[in-house]
C-alpha positions as CSV (number, residue, x, y, z in Angstrom):
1,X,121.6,96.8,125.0
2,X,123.5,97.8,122.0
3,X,126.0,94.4,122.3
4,X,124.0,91.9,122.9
5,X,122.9,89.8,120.0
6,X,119.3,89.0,119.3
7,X,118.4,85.6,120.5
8,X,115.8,84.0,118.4
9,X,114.5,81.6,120.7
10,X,114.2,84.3,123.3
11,X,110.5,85.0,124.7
12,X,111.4,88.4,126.2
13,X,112.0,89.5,122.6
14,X,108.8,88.5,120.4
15,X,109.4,89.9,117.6
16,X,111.5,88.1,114.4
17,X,114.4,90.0,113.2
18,X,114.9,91.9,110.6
19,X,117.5,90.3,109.1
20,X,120.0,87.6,109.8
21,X,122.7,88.3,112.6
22,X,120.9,90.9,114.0
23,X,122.5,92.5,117.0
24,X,119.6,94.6,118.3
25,X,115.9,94.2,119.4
26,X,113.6,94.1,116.6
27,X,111.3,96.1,118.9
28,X,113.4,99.0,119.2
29,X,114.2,98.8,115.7
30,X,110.3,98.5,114.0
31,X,109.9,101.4,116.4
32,X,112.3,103.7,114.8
33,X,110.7,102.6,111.2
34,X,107.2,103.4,112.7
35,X,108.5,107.4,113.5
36,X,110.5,107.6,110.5
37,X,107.7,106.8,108.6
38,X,104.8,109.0,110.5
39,X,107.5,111.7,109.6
40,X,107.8,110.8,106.1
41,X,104.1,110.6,105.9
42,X,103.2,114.0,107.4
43,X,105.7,115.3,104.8
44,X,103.6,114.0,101.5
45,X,100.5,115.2,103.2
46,X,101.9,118.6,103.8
47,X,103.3,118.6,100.2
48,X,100.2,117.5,98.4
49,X,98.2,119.9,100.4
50,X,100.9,123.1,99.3
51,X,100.9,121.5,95.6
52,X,97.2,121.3,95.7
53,X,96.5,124.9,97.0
54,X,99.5,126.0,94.6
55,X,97.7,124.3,91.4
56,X,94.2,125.1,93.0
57,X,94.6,129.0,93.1
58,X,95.8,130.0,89.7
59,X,96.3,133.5,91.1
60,X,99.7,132.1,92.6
61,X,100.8,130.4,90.0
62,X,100.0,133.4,87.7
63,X,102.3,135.7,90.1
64,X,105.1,133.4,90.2
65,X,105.3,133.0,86.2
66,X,104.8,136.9,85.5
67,X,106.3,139.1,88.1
68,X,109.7,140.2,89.1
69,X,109.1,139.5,92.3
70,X,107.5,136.4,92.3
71,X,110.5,135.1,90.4
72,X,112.7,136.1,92.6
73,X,110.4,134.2,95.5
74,X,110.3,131.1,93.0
75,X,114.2,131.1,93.0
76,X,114.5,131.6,96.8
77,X,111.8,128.9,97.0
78,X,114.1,126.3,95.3
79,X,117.2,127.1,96.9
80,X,115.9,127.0,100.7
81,X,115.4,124.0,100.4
82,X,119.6,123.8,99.8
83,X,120.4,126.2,102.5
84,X,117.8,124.5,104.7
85,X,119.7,121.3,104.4
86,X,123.1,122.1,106.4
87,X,121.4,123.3,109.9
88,X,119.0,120.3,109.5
89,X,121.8,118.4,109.5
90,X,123.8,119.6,112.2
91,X,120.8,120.0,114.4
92,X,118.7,116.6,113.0
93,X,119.2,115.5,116.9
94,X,118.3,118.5,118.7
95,X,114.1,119.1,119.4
96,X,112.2,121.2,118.1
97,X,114.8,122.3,116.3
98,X,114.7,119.7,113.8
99,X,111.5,119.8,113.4
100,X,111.1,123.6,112.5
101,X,113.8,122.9,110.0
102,X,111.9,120.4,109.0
103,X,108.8,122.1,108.3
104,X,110.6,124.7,106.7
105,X,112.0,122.5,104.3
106,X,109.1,120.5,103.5
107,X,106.7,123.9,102.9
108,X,109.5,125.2,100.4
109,X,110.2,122.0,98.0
110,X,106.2,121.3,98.3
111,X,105.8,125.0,96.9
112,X,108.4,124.0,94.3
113,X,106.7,120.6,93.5
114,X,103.4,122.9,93.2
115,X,104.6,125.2,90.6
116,X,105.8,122.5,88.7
117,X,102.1,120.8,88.6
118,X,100.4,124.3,87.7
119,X,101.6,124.2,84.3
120,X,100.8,120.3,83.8
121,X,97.6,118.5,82.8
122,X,95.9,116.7,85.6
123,X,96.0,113.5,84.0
124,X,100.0,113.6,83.5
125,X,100.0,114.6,87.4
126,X,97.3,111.6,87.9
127,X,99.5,109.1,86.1
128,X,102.8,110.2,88.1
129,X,101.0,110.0,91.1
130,X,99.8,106.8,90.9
131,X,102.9,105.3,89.2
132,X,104.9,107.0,92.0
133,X,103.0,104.9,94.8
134,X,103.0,101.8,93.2
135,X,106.9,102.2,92.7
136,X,107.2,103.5,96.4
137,X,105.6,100.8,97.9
138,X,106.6,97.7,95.7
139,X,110.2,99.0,96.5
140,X,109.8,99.4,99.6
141,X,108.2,95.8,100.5
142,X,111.1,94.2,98.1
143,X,113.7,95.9,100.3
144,X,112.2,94.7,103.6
145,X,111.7,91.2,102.5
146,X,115.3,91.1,100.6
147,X,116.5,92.1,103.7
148,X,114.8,89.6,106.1
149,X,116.7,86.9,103.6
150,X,120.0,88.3,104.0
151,X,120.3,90.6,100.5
152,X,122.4,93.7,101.4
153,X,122.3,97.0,99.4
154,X,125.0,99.0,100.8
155,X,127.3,98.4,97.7
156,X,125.1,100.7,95.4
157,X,125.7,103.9,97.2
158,X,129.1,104.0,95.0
159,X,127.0,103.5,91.8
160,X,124.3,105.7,92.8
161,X,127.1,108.8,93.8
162,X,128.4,108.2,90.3
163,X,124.9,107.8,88.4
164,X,123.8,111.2,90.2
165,X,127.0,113.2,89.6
166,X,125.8,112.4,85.7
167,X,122.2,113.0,86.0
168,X,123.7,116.7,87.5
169,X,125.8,117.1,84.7
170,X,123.2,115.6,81.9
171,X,120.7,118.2,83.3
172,X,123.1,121.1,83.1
173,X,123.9,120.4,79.6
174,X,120.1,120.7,78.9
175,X,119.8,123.8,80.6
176,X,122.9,125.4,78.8
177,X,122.0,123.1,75.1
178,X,118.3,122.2,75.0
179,X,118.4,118.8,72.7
180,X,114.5,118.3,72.6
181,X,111.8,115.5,73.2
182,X,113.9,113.1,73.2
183,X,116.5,114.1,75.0
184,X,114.1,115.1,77.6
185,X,112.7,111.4,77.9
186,X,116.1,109.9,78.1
187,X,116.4,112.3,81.5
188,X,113.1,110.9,83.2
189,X,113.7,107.8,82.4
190,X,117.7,107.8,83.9
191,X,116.3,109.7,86.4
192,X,113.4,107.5,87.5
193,X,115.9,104.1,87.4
194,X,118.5,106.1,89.7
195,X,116.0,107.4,92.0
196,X,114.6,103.9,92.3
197,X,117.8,102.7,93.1
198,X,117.3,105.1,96.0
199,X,114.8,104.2,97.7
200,X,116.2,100.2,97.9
201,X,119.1,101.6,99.6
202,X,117.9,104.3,101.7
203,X,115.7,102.0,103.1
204,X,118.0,99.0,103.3
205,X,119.8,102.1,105.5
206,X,116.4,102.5,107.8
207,X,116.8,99.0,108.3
208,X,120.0,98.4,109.3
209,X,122.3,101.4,109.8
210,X,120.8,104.4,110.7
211,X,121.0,105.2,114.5
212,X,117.7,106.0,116.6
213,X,118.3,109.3,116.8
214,X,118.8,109.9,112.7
215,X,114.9,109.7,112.3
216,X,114.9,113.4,110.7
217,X,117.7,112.4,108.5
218,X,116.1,108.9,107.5
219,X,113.2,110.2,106.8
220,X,114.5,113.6,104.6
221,X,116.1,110.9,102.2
222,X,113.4,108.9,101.7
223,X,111.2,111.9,101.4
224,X,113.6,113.5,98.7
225,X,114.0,110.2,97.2
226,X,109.8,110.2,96.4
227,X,109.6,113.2,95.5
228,X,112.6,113.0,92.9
229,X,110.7,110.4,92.0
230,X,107.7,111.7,91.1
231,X,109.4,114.5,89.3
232,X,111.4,112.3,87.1
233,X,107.6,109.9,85.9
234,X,106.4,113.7,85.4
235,X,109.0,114.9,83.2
236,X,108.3,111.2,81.2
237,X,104.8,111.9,81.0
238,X,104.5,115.4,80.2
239,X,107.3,115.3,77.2
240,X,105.4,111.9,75.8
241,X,101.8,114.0,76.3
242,X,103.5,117.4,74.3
């Protein structure tokens, strides 16, 4: 199955291709995007549903941002996510393992995202919202059709190691040496472009490289790759609003 090319001119197999010189059936292939994206979808409804509960109820926001303890949740909250990563990883193949993992990781950055929208105007949320899906999706139809025509994006995963590695260290400098507004803008906005740069190649990799049975993992990185997103047009709006 996996060495026999797709035939265009072959009834058996309907569908077009994806892209030129493609080796496998199209249906196998728009099958795995189908489940990679009801994942990814049951992951933004599961995090707007936390945020919104999180933003809703100001009692949890209020103990987060004023006890001891709920600090000390709001830090383990941000790094499960990091310690969640590794097993889900190793076991991305293995049901329901995955998916528990999966959950897990989902409930704790949507309870991150959440606590970031408590303290932010609705309409800076509203704007980054909607600016968020519009970006998504253009993106996201641009890859597909710049892939049916042959474009290939595996030569910005270089660029976009490099570009994160100085959004890391740009970020830790204003942590450690806060240089204002401005400063602040100049993050979002290099954030936004690298994040954007993201999603064309994570889902140039849905297209073409991932396996069948990377669907958890296909899916994580597109999902972290929205929701970095959406963080970074938040961070624009809400130092331009202040």
């Amino acid at each position: 199955m996996w060495t026999h090319p797709y035939r265009k001119n072959d009834v058996e197999v309907g569908a077009r291709p994806l892209y030129p010189m493609m080796l496998e059936s199209p249906q196998l292939r728009w099958a795995f995007i189908r489940k990679v994206y009801s994942i990814l979808a049951f992951q933004l409804l599961l995090t707007i549903a936390v945020a919104a509960v999180v933003v809703s109820v100001r009692p949890i926001a209020v103990f987060f941002s004023t006890t001891v303890a709920g600090l000390g949740v709001y830090i383990l909250l941000i790094l499960m996510p990091l310690f969640t990563l590794l097993p889900l990883y190793y076991y991305h193949q293995k049901h329901p393992v995955n998916y528990i993992l999966l959950g897990i990781f989902t409930i704790c950055l949507a309870f991150a995202v959440g606590l970031t929208c408590a303290y932010t105007e609705g309409k800076v949320i509203l704007e980054s919202v909607i600016l968020t899906t519009v970006v998504v999706v253009s993106l996201t139809l641009y890859t597909f059709w710049a892939a049916r025509r042959g474009h290939d994006f595996n030569f910005l995963g270089p660029f976009l190691f490099g570009a994160i590695m100085v959004l890391m260290v740009f970020s830790l400098i204003q942590i450690l040496f806060p240089l204002g507004r401005i400063s602040v803008m100049i993050y979002g906005c290099l954030a936004s472009i690298i994040f954007c740069g993201y999603i064309i190649y994570d889902t140039d990799n849905l297209i073409k490289r991932h396996t069948y049975d990377e669907y958890i993992w296909a899916a994580v990185s597109l999902y972290l790759d929205i929701i970095n997103l959406f963080l970074s047009l938040l961070t624009i709006f809400r130092a331009a609003d202040t």
